[in-house]
KESE-718764 format. One record per residue: residue number from 1; residue in three letters; chain; x, y, z of N, C-alpha, C in turn. Coordinates in steps of 0.001 Angstrom, whole numbers, plus 524288, in hexadecimal, padded with zeros to 5 digits. Layout:
// residues N
pos; code; unit; n.xx; n.yy; n.zz; ca.xx; ca.yy; ca.zz; c.xx; c.yy; c.zz
NUM; ALA; A; X; Y; Z; X; Y; Z; X; Y; Z
...
***
This chain:
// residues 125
pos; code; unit; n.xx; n.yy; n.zz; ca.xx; ca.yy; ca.zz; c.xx; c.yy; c.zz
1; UNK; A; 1A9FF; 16FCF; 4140F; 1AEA6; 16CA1; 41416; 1B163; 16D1E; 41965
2; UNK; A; 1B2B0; 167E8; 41ADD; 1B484; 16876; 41FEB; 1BA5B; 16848; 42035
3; UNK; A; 1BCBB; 16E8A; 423BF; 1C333; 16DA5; 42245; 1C609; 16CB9; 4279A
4; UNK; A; 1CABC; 16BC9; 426D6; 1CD52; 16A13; 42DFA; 1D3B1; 16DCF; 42B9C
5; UNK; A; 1D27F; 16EA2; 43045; 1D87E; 17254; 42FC4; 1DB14; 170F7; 435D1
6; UNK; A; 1DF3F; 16F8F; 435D5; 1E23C; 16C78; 43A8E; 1E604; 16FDF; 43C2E
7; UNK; A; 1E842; 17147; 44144; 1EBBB; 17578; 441E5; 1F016; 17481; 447DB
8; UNK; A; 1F229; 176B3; 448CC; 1F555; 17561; 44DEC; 1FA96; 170D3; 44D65
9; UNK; A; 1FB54; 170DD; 44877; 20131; 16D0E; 4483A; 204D2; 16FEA; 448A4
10; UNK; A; 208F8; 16D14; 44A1A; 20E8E; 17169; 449FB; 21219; 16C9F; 44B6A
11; UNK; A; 21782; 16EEE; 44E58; 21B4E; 16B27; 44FD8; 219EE; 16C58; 455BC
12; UNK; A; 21C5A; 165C2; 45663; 21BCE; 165A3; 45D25; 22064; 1623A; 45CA6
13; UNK; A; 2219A; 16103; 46302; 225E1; 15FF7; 464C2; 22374; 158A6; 46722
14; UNK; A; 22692; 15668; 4664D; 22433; 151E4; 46979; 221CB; 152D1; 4707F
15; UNK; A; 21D51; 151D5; 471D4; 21B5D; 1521F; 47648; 219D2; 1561D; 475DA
16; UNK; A; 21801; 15805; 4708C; 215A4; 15D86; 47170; 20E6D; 15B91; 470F2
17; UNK; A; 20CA8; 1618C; 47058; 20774; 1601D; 46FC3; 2069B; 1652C; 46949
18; UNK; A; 203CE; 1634C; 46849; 1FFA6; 1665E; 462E5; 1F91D; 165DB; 464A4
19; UNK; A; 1F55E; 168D9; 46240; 1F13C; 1696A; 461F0; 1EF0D; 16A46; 45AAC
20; UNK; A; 1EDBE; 16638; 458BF; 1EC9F; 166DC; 45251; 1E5C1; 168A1; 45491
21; UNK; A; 1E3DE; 16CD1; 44FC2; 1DF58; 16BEF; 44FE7; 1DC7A; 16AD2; 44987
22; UNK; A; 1D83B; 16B43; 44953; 1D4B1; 16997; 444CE; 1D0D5; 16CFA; 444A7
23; UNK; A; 1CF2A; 171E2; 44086; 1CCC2; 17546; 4416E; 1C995; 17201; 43BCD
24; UNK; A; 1C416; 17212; 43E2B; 1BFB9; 16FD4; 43942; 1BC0C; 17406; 437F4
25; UNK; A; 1B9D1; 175B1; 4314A; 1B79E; 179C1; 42F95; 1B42A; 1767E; 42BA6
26; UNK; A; 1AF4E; 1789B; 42B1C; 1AC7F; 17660; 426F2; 1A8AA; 17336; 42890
27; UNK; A; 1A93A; 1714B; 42AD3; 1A4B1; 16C91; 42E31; 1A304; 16DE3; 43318
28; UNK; A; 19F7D; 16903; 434D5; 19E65; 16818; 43910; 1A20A; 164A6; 43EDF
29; UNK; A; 1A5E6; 167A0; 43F77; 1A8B5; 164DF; 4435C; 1A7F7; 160A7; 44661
30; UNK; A; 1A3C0; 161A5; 447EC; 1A251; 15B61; 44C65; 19DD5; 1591E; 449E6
31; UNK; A; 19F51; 15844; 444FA; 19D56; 15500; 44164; 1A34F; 15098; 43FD2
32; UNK; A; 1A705; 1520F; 43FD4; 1AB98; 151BE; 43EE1; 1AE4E; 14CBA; 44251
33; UNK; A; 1B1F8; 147FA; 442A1; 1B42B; 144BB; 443C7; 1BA11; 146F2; 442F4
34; UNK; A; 1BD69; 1463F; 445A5; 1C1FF; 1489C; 44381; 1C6D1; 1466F; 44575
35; UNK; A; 1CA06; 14663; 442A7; 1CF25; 14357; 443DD; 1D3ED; 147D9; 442B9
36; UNK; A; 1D774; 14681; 44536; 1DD37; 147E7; 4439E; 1E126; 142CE; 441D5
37; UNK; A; 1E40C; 14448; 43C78; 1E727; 140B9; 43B27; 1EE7D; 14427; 43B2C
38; UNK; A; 1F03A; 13FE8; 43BF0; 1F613; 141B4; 43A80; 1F8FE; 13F67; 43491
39; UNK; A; 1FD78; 14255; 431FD; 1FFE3; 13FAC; 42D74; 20566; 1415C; 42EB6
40; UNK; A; 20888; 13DC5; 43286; 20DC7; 13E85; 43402; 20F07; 13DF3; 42CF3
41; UNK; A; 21616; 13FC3; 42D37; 21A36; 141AC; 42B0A; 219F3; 13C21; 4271A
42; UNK; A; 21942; 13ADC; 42170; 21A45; 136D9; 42109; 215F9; 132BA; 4210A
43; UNK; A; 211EE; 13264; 42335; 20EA5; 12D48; 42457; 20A88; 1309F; 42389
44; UNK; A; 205E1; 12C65; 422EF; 1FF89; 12D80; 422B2; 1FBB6; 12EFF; 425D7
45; UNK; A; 1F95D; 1318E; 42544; 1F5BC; 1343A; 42A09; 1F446; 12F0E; 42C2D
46; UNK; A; 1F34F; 131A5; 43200; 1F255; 12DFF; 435F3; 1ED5B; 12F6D; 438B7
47; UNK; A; 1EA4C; 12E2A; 43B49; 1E709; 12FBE; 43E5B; 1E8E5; 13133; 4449F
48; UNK; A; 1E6FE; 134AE; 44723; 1E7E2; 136C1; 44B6B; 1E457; 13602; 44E51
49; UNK; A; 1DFD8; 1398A; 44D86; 1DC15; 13851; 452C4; 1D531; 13BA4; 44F9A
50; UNK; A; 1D0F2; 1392A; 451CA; 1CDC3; 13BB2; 44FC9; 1C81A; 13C4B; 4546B
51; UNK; A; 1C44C; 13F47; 45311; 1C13C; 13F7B; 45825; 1BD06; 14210; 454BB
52; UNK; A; 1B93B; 13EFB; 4586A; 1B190; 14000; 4578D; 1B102; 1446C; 455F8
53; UNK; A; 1AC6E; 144F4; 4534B; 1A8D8; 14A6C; 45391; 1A8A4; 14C89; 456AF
54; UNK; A; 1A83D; 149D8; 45C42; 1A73F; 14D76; 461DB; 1AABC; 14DFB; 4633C
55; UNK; A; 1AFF3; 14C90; 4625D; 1B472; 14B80; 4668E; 1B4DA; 1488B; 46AB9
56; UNK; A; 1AFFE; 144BD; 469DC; 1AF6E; 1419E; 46F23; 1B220; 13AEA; 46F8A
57; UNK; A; 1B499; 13B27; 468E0; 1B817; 13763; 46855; 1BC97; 13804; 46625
58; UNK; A; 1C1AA; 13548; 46766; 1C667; 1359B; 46319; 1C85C; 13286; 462D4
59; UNK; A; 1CB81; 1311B; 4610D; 1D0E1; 12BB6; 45FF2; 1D586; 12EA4; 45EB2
60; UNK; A; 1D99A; 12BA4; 45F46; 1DE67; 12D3C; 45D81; 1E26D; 12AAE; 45CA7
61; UNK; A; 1E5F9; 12A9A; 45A0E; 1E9FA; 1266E; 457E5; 1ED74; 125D9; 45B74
62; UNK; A; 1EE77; 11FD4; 45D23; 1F260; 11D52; 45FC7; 1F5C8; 12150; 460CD
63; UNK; A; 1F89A; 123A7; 45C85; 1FE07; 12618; 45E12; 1FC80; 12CC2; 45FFB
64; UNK; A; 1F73D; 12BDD; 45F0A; 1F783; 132E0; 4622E; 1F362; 1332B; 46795
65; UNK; A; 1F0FB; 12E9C; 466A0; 1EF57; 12E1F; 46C7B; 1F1AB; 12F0B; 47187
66; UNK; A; 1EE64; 13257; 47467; 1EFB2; 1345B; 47A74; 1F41E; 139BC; 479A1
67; UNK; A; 1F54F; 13B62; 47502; 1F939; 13FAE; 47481; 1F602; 14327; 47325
68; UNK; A; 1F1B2; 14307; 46E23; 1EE91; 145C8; 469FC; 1EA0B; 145AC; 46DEB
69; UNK; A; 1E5CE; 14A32; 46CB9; 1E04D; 14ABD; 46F64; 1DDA6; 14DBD; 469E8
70; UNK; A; 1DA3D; 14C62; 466B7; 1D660; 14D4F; 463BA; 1D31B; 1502A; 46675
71; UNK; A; 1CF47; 15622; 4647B; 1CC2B; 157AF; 465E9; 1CA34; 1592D; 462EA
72; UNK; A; 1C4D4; 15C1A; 46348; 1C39A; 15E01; 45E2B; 1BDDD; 162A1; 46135
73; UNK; A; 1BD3F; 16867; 46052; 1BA30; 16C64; 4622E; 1B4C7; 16BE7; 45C8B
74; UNK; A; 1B210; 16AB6; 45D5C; 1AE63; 16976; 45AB4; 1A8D1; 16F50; 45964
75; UNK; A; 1AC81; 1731D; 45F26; 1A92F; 177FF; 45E0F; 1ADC1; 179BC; 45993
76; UNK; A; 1B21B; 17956; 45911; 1B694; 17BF4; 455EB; 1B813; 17B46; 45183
77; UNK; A; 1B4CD; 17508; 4518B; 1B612; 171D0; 44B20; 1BD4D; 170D2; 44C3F
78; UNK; A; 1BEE2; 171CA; 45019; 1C3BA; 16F6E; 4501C; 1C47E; 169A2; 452F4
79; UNK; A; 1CA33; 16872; 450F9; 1CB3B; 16363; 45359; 1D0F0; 1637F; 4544F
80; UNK; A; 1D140; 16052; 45919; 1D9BA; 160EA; 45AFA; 1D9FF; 15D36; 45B95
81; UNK; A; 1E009; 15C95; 45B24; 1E349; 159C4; 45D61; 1E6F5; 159C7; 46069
82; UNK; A; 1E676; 1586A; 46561; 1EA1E; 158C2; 46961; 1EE89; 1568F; 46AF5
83; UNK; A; 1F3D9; 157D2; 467C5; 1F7B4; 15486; 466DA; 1FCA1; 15617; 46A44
84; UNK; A; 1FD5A; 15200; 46ED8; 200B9; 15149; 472EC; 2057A; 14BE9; 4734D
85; UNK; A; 20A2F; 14EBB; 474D2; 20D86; 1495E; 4752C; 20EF2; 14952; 46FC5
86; UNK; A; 20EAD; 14B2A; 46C15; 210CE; 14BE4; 4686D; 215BB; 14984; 46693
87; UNK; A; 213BD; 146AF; 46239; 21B78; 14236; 461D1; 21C40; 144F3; 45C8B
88; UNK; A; 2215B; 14207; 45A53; 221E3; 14269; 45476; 21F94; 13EBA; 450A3
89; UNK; A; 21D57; 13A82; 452AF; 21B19; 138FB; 44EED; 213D7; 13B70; 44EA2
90; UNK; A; 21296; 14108; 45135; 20F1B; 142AD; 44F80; 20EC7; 146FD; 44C32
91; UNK; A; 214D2; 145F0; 44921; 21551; 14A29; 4450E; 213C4; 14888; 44054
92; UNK; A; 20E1D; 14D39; 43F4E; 20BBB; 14C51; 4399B; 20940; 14FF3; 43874
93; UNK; A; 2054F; 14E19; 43387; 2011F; 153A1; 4348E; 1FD01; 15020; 43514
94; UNK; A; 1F9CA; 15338; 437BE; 1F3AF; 15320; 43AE0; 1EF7A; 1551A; 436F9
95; UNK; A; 1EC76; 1524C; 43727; 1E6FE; 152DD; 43487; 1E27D; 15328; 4369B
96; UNK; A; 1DEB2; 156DA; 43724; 1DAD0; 154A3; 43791; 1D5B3; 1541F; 4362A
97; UNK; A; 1D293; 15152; 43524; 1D017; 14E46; 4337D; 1C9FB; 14DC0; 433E4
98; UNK; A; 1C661; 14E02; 430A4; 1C15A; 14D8D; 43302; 1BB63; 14B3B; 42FE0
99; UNK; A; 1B7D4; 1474A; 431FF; 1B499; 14342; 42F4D; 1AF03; 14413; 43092
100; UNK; A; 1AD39; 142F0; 42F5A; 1A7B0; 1446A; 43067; 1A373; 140B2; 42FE9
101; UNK; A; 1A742; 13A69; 42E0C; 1A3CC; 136E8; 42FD2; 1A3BF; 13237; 43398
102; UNK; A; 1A6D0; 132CB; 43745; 1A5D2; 13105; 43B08; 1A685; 1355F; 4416F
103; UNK; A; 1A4C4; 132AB; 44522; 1A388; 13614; 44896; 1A832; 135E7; 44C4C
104; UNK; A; 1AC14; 13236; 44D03; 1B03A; 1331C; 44FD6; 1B58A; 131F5; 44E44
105; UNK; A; 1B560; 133E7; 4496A; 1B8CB; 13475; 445A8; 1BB9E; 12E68; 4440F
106; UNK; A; 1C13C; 12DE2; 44305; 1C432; 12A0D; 44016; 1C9CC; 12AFC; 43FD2
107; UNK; A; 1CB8D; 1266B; 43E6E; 1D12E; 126AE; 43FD6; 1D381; 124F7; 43A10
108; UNK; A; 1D061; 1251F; 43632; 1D0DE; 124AA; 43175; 1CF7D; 12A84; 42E40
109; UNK; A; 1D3E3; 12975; 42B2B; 1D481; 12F31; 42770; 1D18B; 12F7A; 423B2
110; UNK; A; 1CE80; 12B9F; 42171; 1CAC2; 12C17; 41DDE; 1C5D4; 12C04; 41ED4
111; UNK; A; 1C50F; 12D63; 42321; 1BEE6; 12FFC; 4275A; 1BF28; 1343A; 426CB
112; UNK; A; 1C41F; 1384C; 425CE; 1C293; 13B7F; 427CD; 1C028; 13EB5; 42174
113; UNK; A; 1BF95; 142D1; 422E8; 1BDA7; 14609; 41D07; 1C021; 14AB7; 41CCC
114; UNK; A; 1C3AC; 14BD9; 41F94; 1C41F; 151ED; 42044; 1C822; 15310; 423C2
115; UNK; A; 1CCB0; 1542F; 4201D; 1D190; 1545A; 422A5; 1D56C; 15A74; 4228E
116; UNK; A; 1D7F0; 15BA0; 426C0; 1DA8C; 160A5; 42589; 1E074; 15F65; 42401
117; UNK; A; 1E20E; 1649C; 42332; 1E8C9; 16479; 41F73; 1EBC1; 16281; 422DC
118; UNK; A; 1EA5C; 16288; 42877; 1EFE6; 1602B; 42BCB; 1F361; 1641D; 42EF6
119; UNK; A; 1F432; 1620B; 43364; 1F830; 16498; 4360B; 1FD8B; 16369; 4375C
120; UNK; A; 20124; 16475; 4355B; 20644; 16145; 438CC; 2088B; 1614E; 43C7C
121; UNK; A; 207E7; 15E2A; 43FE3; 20B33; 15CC3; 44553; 21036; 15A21; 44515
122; UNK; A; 21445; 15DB3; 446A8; 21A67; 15B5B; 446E5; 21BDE; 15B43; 44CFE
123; UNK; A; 21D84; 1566F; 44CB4; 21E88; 15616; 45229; 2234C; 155F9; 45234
124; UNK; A; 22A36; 15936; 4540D; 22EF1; 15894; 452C9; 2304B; 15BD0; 4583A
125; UNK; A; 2364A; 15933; 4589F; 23884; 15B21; 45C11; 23E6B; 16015; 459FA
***
């Protein structure tokens, strides 16, 4: 059984930076497609950003593009998120996420198969 345990949320300050990561157990890691989603205060999970088996592709959502950097250590079975510029509307909790049938993942939540409890990111001044 493949589990995801997500870690590195806390409070930040606007213009701050965070580092979330995604620690994966049970599987074969770079067998793995993987995404991060957010579920601000109130509203429905959203998609964030997701990237290849190899790491040699990613995407990322309009509103976190050029702030956020996706990575993922494939000797470590881990995966990050590199979260810079930090506003308040990136206060939520963080998920992340992982599929195994396609090869450069999805920006849809019902790809994936295998989701962790979440992290929360508050962004406040």
């Amino acid at each position: 059984q493949v589990e995801l345990q997500e870690s590195g949320g806390g409070l930040a300050q606007p213009g701050g930076s965070l580092t979330l990561s995604c620690v994966v157990s049970g599987g074969t890691f770079s067998r793995l497609a993987m995404g991060w989603f957010r579920q601000p205060p109130g509203k429905e999970r959203e998609f964030v950003s997701h990237i290849s088996r190899s790491g040699g592709s990613n995407a990322y959502a309009d509103s976190v593009r050029g702030r956020f950097t996706i990575a993922r250590d494939n000797a470590n079975g881990t995966m990050y998120l590199h979260m810079n510029t930090l506003n308040l509307g990136d206060t939520a909790v963080y998920y992340c996420a992982a599929e195994t049938g396609q090869y450069y993942g999805s920006h849809r939540e019902g790809d994936y198969k295998y989701w962790g409890r979440g992290t929360l990111v508050a962004v406040s001044t």
